[in-house]
C-alpha positions as CSV (number, residue, x, y, z in Angstrom):
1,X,0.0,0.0,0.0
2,X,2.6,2.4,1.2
3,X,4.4,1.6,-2.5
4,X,1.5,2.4,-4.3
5,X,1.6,5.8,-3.0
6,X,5.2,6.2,-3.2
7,X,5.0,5.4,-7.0
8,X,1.8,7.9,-7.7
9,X,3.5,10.3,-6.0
10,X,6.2,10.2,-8.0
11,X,4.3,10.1,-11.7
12,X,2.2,13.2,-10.2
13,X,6.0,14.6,-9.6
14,X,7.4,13.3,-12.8
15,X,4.1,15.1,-14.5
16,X,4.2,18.1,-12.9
17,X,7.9,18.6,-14.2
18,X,7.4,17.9,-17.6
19,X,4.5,20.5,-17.9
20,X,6.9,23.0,-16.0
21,X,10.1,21.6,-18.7
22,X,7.5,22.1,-22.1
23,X,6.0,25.6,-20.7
24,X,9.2,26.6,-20.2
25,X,10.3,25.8,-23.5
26,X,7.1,27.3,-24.9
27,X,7.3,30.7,-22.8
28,X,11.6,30.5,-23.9
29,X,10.5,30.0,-27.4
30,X,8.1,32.9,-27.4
31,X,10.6,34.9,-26.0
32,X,12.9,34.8,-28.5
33,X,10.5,35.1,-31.4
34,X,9.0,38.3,-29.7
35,X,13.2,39.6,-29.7
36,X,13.5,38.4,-33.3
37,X,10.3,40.3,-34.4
38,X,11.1,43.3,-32.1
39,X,14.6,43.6,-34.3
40,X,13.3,43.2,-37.4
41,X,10.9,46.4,-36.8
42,X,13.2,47.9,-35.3
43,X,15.7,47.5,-38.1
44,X,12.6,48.1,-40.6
45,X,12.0,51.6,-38.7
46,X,16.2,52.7,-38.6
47,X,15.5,51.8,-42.5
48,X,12.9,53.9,-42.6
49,X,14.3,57.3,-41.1
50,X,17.6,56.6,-43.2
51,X,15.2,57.0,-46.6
52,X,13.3,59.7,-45.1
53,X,17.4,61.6,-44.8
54,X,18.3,60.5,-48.1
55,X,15.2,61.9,-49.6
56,X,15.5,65.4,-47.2
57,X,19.3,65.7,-48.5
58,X,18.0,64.7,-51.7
59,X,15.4,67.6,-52.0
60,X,18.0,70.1,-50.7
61,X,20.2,69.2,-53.3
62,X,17.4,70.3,-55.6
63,X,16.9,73.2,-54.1
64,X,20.9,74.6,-53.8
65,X,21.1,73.3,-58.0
66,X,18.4,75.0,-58.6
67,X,20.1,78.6,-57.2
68,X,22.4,80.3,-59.5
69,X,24.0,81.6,-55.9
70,X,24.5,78.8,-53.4
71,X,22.5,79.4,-50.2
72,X,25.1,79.1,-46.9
73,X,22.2,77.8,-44.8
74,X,21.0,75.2,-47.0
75,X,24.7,74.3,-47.6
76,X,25.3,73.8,-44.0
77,X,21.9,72.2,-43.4
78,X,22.4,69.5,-45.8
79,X,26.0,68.8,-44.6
80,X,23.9,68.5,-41.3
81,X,21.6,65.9,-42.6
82,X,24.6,63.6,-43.9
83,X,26.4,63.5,-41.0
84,X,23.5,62.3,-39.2
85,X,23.1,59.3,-41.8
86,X,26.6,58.3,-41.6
87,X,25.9,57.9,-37.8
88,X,22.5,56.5,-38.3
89,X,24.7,54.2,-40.5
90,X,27.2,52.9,-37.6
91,X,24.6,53.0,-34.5
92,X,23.2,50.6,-32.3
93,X,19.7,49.0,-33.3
94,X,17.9,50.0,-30.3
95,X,14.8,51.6,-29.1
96,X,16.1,54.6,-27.3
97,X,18.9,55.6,-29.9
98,X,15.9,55.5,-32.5
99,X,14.2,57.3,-30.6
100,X,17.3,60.2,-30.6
101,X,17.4,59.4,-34.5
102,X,13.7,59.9,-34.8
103,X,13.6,63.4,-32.9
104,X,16.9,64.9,-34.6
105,X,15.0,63.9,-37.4
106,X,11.5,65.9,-36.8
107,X,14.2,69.0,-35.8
108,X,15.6,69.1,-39.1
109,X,12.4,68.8,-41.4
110,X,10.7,72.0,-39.2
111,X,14.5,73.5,-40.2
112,X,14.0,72.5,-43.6
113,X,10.4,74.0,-43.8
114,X,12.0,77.5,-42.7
115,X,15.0,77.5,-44.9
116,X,12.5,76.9,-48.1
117,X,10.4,79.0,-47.6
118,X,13.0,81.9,-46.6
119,X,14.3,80.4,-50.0
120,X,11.5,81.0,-51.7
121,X,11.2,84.6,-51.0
122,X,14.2,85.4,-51.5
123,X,14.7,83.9,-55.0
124,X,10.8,86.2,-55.8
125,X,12.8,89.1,-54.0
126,X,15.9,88.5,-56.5
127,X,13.3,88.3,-59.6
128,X,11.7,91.3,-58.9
129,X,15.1,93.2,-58.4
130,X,16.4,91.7,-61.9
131,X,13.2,92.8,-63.8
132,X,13.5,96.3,-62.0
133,X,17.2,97.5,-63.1
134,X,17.8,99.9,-65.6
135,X,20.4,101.6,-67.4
136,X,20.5,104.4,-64.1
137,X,21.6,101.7,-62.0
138,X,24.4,99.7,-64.0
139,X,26.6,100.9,-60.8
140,X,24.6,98.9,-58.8
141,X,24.3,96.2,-61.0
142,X,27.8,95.7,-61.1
143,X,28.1,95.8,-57.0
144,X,25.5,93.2,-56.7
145,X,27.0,91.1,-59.4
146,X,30.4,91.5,-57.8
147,X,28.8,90.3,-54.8
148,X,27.5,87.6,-55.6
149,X,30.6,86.2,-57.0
150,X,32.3,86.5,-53.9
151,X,29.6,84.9,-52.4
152,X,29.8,82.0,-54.5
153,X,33.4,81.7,-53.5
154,X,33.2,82.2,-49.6
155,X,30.9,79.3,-49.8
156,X,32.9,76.9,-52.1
157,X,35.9,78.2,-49.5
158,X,33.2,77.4,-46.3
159,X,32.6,73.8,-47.9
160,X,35.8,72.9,-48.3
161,X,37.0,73.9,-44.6
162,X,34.1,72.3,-43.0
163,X,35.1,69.2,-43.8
164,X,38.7,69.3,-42.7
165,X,40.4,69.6,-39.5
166,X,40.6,73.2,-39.2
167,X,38.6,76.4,-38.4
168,X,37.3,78.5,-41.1
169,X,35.3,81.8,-41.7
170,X,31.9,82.4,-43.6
171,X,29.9,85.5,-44.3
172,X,33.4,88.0,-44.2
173,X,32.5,91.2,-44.4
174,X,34.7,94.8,-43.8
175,X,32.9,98.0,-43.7
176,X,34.0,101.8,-42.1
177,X,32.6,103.0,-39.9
178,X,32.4,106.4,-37.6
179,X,33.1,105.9,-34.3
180,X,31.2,108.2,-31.9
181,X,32.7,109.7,-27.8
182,X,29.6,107.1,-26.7
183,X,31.3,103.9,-28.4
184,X,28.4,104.1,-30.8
185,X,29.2,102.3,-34.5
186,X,27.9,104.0,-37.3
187,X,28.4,102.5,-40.6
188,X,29.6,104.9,-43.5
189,X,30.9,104.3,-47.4
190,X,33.2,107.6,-47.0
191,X,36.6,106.9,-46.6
192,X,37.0,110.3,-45.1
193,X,34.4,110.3,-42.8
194,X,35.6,106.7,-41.7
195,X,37.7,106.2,-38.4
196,X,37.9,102.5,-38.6
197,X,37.2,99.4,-40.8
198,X,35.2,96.9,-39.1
199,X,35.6,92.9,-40.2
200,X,33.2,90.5,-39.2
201,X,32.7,86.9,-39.7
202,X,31.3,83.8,-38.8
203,X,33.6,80.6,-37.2
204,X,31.2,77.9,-38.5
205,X,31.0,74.7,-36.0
206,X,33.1,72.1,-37.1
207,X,33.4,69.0,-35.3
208,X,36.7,67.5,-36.1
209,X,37.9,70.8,-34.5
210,X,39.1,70.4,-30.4
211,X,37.5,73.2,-28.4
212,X,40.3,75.5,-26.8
213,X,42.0,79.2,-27.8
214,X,42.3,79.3,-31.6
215,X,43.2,82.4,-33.3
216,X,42.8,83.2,-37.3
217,X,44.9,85.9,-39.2
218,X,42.9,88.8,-41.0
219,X,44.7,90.9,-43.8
220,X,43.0,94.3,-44.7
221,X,44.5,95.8,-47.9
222,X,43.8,99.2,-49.3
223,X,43.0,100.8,-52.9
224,X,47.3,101.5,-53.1
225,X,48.1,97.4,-52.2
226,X,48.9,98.5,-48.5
227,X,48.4,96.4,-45.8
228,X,47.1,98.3,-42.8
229,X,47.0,98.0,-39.4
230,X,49.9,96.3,-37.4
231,X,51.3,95.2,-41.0
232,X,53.2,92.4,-39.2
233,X,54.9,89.7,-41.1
234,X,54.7,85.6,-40.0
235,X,56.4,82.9,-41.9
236,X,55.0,79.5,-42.3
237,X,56.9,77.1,-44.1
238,X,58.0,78.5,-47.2
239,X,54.9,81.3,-47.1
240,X,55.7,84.6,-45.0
241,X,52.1,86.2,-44.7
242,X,51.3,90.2,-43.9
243,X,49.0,90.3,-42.1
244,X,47.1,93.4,-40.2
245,X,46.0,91.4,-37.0
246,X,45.4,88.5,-34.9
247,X,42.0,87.6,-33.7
248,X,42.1,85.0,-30.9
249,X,39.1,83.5,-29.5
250,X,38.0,80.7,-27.2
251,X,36.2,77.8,-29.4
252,X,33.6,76.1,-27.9
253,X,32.7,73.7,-30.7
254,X,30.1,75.8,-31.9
255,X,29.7,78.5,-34.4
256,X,31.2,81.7,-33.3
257,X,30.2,85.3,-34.6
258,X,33.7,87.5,-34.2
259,X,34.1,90.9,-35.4
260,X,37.8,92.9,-35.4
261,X,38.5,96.7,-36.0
262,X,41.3,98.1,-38.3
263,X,42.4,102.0,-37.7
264,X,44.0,103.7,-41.0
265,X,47.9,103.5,-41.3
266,X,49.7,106.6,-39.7
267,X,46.9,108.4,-38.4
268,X,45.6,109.5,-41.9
269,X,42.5,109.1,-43.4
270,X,41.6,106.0,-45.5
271,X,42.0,106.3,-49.0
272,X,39.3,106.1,-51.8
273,X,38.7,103.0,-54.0
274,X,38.5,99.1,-53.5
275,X,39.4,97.4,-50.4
276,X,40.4,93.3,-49.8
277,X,39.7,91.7,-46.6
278,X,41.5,88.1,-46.4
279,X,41.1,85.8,-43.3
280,X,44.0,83.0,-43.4
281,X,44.1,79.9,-41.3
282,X,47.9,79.9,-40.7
283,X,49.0,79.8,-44.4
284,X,46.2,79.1,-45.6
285,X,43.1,81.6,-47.1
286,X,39.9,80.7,-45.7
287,X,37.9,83.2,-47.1
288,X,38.0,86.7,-48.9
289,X,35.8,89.9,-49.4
290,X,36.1,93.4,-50.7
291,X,34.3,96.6,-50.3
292,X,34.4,100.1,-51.2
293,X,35.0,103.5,-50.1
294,X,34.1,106.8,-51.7
């Protein structure tokens, strides 16, 4: 009798194990398919916002070949967008770095929405100023044409900087201007009324750059191929470069709006005609822009 037992006792044990050992296996089995569908959507998704940033660089490429002047911001914006696909590219497959993916993402298509648009308007405003110049306004013509060239160039010079290891400038620009007792700027086109040339520029973000003091060269030359201000000299390599000052800064990895002042050589007065502003990196010319005084 007491054997019996025993041996029931054991089948009901032997029983209860093998449901426990095959829901186990079930539950395991389920498991695993749930992780195998879980990577393929989330592999499907990562798929998905790389197309939607192929097809966001792809209409900004439209847009810049569609401009007979490239646009900086849509330059820089689309440089933004493949960067973020290479990392897409090399990331882990996982819910919270799609996440990151997927918000950097929505931030770039409301950027994308401003920059056409602003794009827009200004290619109407550019139309209407074409259709409105007449022979009274060649002088103009010329300026703007003039302009535009060197925009053309600061850019081509901007693109090619970015993606190196070293700090360039964008949107140079040199100006006079009068000086009040208050500290007050006013901006003039006289050369006698001027007291100072001001340069400005932009230190674009670049991220192969290490944050720290940097320092970029800028070279003011007048209508009579003088170079004013300190009118130092600094050899690199082979290259000795004049050079009119230094502008030092503190980079922070992040784009940096600088502006430098020039006084007129001697205590004279600046002289009448074209001006060149140059901003070298070391050696090398990072950007250029002229302007004129009358």
């Amino acid at each position: 009798m007491e054997s019996n037992k025993n041996s029931t006792g054991l089948k009901v044990a032997l029983g209860i194990a093998l449901v426990l050992f095959v829901a186990t296996g079930i539950y395991t089995s389920k498991l695993y398919n749930e992780k195998k569908d879980t990577e393929a959507q989330l592999l499907q998704e990562k798929e998905m916002v790389m197309n939607d940033l192929s097809n966001m660089a792809k209409q900004y490429d439209i847009v810049i070949n569609d401009n007979n002047i490239a646009n900086e911001k849509l330059v820089e914006a689309k440089s933004r967008i493949q960067g973020l696909i290479d990392s897409l590219k090399v990331s882990e497959t996982n819910v919270q770095s799609l996440y990151r993916y997927k918000s950097k993402y929505a931030d770039l298509q409301k950027e994308m929405t401003v920059l056409l648009t602003e794009n827009d308007r200004l290619k109407i405003e550019n139309e209407l100023l074409a259709t409105s110049l007449d022979s009274t306004k060649i002088r103009l013509e010329e300026r703007t044409m003039f302009t535009d060239s060197l925009m053309v160039q600061n850019t081509a010079l901007a693109e090619v900087v970015s993606n190196a290891a070293v700090l360039g400038a964008v949107s140079l620009k040199g100006y006079g201007v009068i000086e009040r007792n208050s500290g007050k700027l006013i901006p003039t086109e006289s050369a006698r009324r001027a007291d100072k040339i001001r340069v400005c520029f932009t230190v674009p973000k670049n991220t192969l750059v290490q944050g720290g003091d940097q320092e970029l060269y800028i070279q003011v030359i007048d209508p009579k191929n003088n170079t004013l201000g300190a009118n130092e000299q600094i050899e690199f390599g082979d290259k000795v470069l004049n050079y009119s000052l230094v502008s030092k800064f503190n980079y922070e990895n992040a784009s940096l709006n600088i502006c430098e002042f020039v006084a007129p050589n001697a205590d004279s007065k600046f002289e009448k005609g074209r001006y060149m502003v140059n901003v070298f990196n070391q050696k090398d010319l990072v950007s250029t822009s002229e302007f004129i005084l009358d």
